[in-house]
Gaussian input, Z-matrix of N, CA and C with variables (Angstrom, degrees):
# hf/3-21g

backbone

0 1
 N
 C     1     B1
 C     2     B2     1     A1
 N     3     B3     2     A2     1     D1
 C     4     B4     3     A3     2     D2
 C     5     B5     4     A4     3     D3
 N     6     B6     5     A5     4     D4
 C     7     B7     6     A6     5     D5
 C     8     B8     7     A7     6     D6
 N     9     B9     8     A8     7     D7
 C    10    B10     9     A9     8     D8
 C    11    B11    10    A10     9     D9
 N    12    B12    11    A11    10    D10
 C    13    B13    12    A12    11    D11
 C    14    B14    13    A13    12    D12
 N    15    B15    14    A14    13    D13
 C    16    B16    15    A15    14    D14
 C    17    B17    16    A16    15    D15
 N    18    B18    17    A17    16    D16
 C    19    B19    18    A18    17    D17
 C    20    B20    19    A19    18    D18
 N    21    B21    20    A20    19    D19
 C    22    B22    21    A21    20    D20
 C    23    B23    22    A22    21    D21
 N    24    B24    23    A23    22    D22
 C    25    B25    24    A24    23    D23
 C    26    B26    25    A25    24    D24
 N    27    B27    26    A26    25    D25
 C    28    B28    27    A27    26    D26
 C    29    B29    28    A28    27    D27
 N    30    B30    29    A29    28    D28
 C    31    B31    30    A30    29    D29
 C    32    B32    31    A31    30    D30
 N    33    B33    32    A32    31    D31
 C    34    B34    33    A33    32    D32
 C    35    B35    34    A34    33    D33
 N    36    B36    35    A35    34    D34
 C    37    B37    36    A36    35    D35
 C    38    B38    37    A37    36    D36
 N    39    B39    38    A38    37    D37
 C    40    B40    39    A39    38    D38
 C    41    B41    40    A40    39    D39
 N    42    B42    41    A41    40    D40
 C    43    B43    42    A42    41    D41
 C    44    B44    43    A43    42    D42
 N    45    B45    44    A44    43    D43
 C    46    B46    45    A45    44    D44
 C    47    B47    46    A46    45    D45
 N    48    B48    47    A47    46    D46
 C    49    B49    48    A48    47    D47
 C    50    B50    49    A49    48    D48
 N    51    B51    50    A50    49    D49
 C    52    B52    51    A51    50    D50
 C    53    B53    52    A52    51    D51
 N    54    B54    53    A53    52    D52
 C    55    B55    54    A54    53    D53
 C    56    B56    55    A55    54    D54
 N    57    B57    56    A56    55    D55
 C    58    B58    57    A57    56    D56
 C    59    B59    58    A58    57    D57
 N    60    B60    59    A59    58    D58
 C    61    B61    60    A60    59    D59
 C    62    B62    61    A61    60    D60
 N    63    B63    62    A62    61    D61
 C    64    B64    63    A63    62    D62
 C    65    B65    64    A64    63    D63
 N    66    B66    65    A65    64    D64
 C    67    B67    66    A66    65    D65
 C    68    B68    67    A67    66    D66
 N    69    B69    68    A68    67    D67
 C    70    B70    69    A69    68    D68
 C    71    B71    70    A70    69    D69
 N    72    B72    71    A71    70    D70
 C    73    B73    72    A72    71    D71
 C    74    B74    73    A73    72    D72
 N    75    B75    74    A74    73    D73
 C    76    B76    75    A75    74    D74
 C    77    B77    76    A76    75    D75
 N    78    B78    77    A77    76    D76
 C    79    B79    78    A78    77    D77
 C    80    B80    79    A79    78    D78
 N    81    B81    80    A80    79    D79
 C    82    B82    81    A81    80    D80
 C    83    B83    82    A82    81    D81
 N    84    B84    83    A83    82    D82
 C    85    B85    84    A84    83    D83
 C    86    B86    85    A85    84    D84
 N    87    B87    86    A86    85    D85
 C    88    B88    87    A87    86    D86
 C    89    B89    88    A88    87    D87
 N    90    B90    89    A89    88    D88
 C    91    B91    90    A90    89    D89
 C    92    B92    91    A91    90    D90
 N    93    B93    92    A92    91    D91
 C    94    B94    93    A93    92    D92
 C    95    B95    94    A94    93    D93
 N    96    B96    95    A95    94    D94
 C    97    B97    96    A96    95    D95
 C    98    B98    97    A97    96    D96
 N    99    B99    98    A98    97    D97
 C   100   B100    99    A99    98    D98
 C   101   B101   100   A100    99    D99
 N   102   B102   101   A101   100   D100
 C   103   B103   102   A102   101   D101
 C   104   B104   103   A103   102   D102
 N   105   B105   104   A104   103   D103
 C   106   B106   105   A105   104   D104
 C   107   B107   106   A106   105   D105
 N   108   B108   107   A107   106   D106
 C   109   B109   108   A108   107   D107
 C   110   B110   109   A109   108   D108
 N   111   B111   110   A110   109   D109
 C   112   B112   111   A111   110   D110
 C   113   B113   112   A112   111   D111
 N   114   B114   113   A113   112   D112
 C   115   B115   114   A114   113   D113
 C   116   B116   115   A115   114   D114
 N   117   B117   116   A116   115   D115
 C   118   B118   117   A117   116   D116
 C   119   B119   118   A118   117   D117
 N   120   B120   119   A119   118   D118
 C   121   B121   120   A120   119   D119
 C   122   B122   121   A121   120   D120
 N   123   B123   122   A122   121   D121
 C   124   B124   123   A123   122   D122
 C   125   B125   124   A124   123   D123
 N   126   B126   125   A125   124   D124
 C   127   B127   126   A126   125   D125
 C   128   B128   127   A127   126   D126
 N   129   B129   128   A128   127   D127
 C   130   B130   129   A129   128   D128
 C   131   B131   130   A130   129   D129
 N   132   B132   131   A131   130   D130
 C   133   B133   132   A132   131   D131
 C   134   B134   133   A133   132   D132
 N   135   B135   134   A134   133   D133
 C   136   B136   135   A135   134   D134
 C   137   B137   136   A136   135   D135
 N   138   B138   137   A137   136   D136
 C   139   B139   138   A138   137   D137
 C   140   B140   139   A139   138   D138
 N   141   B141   140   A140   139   D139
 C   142   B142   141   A141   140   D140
 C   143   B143   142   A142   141   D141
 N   144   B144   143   A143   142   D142
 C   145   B145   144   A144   143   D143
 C   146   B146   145   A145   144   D144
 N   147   B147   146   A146   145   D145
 C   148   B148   147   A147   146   D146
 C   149   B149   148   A148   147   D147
 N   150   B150   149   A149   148   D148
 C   151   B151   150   A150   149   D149
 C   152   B152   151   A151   150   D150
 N   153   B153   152   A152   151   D151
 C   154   B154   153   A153   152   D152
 C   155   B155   154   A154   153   D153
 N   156   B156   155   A155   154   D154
 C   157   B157   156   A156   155   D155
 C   158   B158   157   A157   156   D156
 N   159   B159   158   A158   157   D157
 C   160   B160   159   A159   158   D158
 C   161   B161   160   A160   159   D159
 N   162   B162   161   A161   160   D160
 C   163   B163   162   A162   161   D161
 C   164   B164   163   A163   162   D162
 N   165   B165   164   A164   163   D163
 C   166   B166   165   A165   164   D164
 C   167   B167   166   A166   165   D165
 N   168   B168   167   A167   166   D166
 C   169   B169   168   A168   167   D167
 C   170   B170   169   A169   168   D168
 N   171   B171   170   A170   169   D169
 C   172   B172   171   A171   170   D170
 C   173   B173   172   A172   171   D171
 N   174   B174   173   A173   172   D172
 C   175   B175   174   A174   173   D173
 C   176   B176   175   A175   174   D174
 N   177   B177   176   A176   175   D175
 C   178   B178   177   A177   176   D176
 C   179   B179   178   A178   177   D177
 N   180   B180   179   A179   178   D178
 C   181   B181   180   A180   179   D179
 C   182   B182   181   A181   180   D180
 N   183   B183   182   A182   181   D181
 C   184   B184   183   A183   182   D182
 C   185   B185   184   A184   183   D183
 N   186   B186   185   A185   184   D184
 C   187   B187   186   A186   185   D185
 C   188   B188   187   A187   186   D186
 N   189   B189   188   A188   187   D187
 C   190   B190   189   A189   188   D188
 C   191   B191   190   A190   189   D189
 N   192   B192   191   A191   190   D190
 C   193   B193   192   A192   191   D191
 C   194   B194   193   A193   192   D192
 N   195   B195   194   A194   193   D193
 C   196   B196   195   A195   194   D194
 C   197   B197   196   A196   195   D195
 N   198   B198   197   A197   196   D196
 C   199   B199   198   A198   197   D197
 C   200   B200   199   A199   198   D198
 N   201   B201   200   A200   199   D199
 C   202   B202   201   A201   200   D200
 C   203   B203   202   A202   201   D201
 N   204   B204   203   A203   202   D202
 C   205   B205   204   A204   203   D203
 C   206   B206   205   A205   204   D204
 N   207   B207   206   A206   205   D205
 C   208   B208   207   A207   206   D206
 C   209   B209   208   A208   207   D207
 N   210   B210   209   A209   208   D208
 C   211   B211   210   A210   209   D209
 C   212   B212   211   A211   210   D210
 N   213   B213   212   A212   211   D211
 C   214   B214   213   A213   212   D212
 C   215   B215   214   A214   213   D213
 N   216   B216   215   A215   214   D214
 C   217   B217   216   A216   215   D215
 C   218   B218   217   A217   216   D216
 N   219   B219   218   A218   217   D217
 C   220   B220   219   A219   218   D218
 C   221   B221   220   A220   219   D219
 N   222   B222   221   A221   220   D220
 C   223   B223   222   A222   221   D221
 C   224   B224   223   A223   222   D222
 N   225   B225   224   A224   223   D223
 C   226   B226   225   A225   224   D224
 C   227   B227   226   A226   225   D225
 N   228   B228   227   A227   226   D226
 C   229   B229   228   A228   227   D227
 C   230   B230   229   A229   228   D228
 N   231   B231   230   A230   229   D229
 C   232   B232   231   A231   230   D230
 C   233   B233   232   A232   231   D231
 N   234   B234   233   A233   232   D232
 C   235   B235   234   A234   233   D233
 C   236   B236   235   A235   234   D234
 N   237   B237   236   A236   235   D235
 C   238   B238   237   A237   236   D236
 C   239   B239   238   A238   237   D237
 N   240   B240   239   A239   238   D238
 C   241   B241   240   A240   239   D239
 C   242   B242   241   A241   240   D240
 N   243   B243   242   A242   241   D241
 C   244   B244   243   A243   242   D242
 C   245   B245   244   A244   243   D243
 N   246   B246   245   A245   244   D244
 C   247   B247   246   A246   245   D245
 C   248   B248   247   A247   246   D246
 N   249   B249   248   A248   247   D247
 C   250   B250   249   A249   248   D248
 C   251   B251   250   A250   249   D249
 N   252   B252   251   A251   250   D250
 C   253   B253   252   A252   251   D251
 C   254   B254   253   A253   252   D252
 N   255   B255   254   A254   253   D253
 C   256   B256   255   A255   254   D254
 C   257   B257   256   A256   255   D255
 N   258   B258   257   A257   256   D256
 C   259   B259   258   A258   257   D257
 C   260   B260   259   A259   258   D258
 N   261   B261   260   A260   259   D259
 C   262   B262   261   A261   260   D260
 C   263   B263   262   A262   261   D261
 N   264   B264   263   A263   262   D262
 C   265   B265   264   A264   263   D263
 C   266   B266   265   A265   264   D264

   B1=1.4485
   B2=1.5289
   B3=1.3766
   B4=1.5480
   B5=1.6085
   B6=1.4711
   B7=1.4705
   B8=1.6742
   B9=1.3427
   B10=1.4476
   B11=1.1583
   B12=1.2684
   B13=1.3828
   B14=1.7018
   B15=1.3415
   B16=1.5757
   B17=2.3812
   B18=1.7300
   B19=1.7199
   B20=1.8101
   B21=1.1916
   B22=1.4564
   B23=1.2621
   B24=1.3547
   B25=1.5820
   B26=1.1511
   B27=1.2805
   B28=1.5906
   B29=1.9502
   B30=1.6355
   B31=1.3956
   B32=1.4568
   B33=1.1855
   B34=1.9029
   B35=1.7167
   B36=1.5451
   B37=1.7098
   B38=1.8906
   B39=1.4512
   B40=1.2021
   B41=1.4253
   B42=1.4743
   B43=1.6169
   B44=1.3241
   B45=1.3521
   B46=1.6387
   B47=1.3870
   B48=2.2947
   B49=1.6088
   B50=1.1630
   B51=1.9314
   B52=1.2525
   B53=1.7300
   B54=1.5597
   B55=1.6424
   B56=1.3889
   B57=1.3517
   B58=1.3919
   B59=1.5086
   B60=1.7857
   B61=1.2613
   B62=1.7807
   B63=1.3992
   B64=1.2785
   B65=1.5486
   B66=0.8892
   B67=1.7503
   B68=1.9790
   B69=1.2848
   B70=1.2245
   B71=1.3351
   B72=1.9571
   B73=1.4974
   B74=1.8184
   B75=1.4519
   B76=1.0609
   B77=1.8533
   B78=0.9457
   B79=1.7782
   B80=1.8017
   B81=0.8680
   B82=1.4055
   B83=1.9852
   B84=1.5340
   B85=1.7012
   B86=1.7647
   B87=1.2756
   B88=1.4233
   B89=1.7364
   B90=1.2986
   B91=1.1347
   B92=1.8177
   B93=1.0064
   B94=1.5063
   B95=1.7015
   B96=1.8302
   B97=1.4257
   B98=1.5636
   B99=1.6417
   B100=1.3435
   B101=1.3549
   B102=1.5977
   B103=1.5402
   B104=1.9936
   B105=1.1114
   B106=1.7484
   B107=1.2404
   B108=1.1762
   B109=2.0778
   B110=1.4212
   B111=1.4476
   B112=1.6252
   B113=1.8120
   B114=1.3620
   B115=1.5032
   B116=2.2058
   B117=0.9840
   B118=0.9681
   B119=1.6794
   B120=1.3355
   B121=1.4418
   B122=1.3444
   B123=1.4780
   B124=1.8860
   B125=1.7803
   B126=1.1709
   B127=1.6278
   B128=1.2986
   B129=1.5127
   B130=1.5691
   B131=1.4733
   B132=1.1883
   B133=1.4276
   B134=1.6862
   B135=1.5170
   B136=1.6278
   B137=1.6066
   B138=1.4102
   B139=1.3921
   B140=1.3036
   B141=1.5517
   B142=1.8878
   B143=2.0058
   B144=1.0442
   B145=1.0832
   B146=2.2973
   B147=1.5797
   B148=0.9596
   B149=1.3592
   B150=1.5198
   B151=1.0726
   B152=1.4726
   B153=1.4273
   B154=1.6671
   B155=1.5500
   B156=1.3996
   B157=0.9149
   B158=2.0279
   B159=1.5907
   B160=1.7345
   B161=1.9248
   B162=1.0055
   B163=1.3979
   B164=1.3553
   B165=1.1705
   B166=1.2316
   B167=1.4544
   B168=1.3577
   B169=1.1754
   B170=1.9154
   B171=1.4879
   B172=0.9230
   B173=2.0840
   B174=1.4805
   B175=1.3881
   B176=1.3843
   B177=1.3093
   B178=1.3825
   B179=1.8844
   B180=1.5078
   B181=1.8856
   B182=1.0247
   B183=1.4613
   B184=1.7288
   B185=1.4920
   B186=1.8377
   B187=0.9859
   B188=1.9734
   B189=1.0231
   B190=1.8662
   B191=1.6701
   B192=1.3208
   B193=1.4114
   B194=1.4561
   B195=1.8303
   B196=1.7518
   B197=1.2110
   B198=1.4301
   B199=1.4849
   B200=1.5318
   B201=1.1128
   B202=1.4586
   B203=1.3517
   B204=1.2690
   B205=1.3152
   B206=1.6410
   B207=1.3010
   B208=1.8385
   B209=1.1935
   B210=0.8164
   B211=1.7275
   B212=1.6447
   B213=1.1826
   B214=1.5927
   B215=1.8071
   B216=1.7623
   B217=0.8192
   B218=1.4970
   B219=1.3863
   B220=1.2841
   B221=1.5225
   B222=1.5194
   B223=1.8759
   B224=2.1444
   B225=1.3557
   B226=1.4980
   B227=1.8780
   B228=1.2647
   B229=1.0285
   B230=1.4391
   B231=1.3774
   B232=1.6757
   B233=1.8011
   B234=1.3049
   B235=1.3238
   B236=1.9511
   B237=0.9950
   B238=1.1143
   B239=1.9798
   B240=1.4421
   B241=1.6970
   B242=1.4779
   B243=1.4509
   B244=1.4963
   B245=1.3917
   B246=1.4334
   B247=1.4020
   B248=1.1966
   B249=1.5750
   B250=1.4616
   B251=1.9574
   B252=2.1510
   B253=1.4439
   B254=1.1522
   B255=1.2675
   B256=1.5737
   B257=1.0032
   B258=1.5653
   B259=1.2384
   B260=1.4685
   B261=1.6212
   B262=1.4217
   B263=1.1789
   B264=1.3918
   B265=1.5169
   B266=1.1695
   A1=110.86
   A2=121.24
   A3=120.40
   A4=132.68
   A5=97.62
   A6=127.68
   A7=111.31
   A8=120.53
   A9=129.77
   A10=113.77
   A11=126.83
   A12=117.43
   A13=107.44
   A14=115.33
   A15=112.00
   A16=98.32
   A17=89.40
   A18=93.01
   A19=94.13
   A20=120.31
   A21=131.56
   A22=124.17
   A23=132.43
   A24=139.51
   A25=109.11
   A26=141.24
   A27=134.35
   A28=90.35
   A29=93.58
   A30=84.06
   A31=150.57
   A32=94.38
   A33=111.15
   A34=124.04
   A35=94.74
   A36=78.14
   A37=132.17
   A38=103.36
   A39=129.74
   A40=90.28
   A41=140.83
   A42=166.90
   A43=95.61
   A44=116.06
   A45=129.75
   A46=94.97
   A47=104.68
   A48=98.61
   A49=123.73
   A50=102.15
   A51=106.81
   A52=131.41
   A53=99.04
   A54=117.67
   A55=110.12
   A56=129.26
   A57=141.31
   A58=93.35
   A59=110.08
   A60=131.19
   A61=110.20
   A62=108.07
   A63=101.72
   A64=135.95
   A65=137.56
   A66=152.14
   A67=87.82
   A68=101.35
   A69=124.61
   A70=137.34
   A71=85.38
   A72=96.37
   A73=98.13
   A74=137.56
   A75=122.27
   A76=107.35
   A77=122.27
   A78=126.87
   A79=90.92
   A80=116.89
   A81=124.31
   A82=110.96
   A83=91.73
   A84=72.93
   A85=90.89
   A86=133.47
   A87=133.00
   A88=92.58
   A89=163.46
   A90=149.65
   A91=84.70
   A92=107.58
   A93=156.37
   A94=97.80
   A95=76.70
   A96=133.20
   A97=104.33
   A98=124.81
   A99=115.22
   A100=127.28
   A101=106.99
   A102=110.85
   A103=95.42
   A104=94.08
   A105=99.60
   A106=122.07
   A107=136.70
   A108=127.15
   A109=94.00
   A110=120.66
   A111=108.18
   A112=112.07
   A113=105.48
   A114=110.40
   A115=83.15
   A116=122.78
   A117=113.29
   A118=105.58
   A119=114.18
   A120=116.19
   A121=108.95
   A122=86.89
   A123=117.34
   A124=109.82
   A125=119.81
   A126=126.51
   A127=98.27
   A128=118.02
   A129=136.27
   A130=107.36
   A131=130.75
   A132=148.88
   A133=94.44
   A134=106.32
   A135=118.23
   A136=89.48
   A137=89.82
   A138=110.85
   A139=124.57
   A140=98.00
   A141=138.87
   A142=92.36
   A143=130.89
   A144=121.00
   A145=91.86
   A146=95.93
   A147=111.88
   A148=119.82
   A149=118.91
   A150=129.30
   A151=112.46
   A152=129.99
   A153=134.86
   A154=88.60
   A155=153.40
   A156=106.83
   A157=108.50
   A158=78.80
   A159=93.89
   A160=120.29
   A161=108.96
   A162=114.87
   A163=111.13
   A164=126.55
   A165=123.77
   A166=125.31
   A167=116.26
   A168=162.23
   A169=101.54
   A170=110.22
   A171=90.71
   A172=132.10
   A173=85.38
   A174=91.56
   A175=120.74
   A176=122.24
   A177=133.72
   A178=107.11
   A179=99.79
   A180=97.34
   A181=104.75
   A182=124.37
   A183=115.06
   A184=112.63
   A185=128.54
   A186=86.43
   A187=71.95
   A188=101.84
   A189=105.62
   A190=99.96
   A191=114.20
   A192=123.07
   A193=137.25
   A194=97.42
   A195=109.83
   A196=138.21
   A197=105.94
   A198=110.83
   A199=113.88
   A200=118.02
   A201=145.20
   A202=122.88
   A203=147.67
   A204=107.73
   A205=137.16
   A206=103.83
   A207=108.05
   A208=108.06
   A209=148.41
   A210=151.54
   A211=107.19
   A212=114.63
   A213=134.56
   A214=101.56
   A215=102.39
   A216=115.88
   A217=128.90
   A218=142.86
   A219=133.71
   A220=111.07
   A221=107.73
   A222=90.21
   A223=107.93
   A224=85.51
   A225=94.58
   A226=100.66
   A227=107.96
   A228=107.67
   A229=118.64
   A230=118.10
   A231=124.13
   A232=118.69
   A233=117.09
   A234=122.55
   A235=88.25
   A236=102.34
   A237=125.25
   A238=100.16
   A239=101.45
   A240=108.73
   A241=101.30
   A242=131.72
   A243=124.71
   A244=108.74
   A245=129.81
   A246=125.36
   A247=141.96
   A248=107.93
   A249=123.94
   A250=106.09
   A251=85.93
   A252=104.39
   A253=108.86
   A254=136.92
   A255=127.79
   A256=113.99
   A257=135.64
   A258=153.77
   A259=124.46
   A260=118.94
   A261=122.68
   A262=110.41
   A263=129.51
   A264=127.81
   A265=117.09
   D1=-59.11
   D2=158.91
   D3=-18.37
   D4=-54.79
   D5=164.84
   D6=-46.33
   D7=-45.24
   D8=170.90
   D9=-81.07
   D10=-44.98
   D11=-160.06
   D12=-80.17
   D13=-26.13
   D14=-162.45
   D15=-65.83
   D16=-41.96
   D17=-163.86
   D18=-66.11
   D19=-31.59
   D20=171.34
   D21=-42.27
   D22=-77.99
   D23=130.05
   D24=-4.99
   D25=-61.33
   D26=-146.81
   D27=-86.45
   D28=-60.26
   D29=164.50
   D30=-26.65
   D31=-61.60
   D32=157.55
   D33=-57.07
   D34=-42.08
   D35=165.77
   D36=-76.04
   D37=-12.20
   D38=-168.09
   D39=-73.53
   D40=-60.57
   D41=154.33
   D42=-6.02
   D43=-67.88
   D44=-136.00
   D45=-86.00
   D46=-35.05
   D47=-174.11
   D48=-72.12
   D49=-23.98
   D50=178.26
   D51=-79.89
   D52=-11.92
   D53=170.72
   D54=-75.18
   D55=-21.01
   D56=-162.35
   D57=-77.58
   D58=-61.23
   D59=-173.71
   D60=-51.50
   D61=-68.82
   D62=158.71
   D63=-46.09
   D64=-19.60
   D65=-148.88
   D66=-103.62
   D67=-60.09
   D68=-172.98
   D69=-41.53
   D70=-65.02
   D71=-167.56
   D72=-76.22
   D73=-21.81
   D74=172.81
   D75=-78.32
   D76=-8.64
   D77=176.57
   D78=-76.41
   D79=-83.08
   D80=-170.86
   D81=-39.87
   D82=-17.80
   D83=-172.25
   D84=-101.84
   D85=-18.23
   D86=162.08
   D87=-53.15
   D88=-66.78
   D89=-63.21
   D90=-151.99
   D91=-30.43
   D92=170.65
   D93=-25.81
   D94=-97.85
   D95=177.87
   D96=-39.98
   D97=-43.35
   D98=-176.47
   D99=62.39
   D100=18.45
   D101=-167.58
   D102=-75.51
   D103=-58.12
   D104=179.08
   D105=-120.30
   D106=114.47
   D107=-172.67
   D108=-53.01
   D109=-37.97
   D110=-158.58
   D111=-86.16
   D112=11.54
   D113=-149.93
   D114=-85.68
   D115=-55.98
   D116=-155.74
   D117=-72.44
   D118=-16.36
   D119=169.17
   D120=-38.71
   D121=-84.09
   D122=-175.65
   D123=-44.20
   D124=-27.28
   D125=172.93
   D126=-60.25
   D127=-68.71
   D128=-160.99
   D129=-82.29
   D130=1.96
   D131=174.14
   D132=29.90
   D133=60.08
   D134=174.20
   D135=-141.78
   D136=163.24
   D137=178.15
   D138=-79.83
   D139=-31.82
   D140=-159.42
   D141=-114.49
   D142=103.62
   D143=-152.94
   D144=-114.28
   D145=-8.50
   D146=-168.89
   D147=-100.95
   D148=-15.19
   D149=165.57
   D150=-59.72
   D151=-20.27
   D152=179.34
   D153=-110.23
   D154=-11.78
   D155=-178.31
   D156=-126.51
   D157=99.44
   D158=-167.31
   D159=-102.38
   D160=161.82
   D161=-165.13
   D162=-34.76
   D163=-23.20
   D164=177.18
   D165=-80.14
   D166=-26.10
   D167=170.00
   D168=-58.14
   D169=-78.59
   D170=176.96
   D171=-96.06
   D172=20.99
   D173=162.48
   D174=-100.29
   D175=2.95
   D176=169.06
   D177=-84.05
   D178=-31.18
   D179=178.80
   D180=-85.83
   D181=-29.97
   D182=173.41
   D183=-61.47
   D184=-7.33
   D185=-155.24
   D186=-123.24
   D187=6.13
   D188=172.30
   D189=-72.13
   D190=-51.18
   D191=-176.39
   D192=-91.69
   D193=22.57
   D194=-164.75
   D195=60.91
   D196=-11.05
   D197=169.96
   D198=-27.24
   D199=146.57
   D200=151.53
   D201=-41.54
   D202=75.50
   D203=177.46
   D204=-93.64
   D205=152.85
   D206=-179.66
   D207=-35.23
   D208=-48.35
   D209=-143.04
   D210=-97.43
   D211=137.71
   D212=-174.91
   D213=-51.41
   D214=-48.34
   D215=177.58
   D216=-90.23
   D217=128.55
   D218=-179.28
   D219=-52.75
   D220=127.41
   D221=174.73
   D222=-79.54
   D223=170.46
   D224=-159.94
   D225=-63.91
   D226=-34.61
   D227=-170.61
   D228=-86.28
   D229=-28.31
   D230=148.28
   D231=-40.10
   D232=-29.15
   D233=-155.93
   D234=-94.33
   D235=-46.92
   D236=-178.32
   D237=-42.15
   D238=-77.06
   D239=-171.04
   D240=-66.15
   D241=-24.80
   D242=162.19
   D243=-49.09
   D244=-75.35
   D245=166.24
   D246=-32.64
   D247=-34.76
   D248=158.26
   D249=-33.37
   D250=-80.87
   D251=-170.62
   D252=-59.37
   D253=4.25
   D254=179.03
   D255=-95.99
   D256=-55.43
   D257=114.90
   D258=15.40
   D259=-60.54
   D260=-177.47
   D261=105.80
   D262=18.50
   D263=-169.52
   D264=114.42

């Protein structure tokens, strides 16, 4: 049972990081956009619309949409949504 549960766990957090990422990077580009403050609430049917949309989150839309980023270094997850958009999906 040990044997299952440890690859299980890791699994599930891997899930949740990657639902965060997804959930996110389209929250952050509404949030973005500035069309409505309340728009990304009512999408994310949260109050806290910011709790899903975290640095990782929006360093994945900077890097779907070419953004620039601050950092000397490319973040991993910027490099990441560049490849996406380069790619085609």
């Amino acid at each position: 049972m040990r044997q299952w549960q440890r690859p299980v766990r890791y699994a599930l957090t891997d899930a949740l990081a990657h639902n965060h990422l997804l959930v996110g990077t389209p929250a952050a580009h509404l949030q973005r956009q500035a069309l409505d403050a309340d728009l990304p609430r009512r999408c994310l049917q949260s109050p806290d619309p910011d709790r899903y949309i975290t640095g990782e989150a929006v360093q994945h839309l900077d890097g779907l949409t070419g953004a620039v980023p601050e950092e000397a270094a490319e973040p991993v997850w910027t490099a990441v949504g560049r490849r996406i958009a380069r790619d085609g999906g």
